[in-house]
C-alpha positions as CSV (number, residue, x, y, z in Angstrom):
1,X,-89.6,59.5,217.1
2,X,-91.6,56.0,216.4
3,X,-93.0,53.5,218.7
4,X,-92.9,50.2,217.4
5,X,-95.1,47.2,218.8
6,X,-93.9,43.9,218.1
7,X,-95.6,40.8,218.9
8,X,-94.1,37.1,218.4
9,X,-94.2,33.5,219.4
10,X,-90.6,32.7,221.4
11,X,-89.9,28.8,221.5
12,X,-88.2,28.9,224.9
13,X,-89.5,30.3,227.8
14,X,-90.0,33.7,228.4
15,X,-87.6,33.8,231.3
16,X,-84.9,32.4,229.0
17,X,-86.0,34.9,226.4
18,X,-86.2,37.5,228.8
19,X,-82.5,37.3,230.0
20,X,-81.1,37.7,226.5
21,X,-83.4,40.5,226.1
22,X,-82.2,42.5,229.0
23,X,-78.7,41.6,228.9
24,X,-75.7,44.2,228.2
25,X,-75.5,42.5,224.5
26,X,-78.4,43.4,223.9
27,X,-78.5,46.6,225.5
28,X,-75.4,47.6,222.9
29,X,-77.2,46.6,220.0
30,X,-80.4,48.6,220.6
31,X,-78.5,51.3,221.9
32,X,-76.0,51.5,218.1
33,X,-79.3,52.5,216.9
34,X,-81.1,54.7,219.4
35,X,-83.6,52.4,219.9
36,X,-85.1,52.4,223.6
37,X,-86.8,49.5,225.1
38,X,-90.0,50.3,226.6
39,X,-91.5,47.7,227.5
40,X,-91.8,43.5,227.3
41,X,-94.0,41.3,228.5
42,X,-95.6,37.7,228.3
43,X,-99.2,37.0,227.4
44,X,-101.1,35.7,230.4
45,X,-103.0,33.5,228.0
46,X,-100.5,32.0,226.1
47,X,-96.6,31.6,227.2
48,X,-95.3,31.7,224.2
49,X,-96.3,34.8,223.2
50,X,-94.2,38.1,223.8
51,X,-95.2,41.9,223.0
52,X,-91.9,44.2,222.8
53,X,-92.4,47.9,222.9
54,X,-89.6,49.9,221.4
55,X,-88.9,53.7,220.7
56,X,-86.7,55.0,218.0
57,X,-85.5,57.2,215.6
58,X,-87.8,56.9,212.0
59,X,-86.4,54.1,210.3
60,X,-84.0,52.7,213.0
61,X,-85.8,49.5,213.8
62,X,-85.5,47.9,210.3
63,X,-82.0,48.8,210.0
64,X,-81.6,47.0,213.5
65,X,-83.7,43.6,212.2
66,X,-81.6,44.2,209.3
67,X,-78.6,43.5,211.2
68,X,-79.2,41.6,213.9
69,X,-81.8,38.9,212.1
70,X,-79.7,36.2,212.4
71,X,-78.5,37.3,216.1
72,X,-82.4,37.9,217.1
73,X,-83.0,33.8,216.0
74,X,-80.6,32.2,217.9
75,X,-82.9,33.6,221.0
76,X,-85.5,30.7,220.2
77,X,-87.4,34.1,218.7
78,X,-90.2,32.4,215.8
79,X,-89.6,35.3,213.2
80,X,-92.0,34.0,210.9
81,X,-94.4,34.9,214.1
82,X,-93.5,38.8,213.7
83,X,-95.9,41.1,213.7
84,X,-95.5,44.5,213.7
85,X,-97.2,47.9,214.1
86,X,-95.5,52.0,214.0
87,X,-96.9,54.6,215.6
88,X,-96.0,58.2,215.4
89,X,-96.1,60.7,218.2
């Protein structure tokens, strides 16, 4: 398994954000691709900025972005804001 840390500028609110986030949607789209959310939060120092914590089967995240890019920026998500760090168990 991977853990992947994702952090990103969001152009709504994080509450907004958030709802889309943890909705069943969402839930089935992670979930076609084993990935489990971990955690998600908001910086305290700037609201615009979310961290995402996800883990996954090796390989499983990209195919996810891969898929649901389009579906990811409709959620006022800045994906030119990505970035993005693995880590291995």
């Amino acid at each position: 398994m991977e853990t992947t840390v994702f952090i990103f500028k969001i152009n709504g609110t994080f509450g907004q954000w958030s709802s889309i986030f943890d909705s069943n949607e969402a839930k089935k789209r992670h979930d076609e691709y084993e990935i489990k959310p971990l955690y998600r939060g908001v910086s305290k120092q700037d609201a615009k900025k979310v961290i995402v914590i996800h883990q996954h089967p090796p390989g499983a995240i990209e195919k996810f972005l891969e898929a649901n890019g389009d579906w990811i920026a409709t959620h006022d998500v800045d994906l030119a804001s990505f970035e993005q760090t693995v880590w291995n168990e």
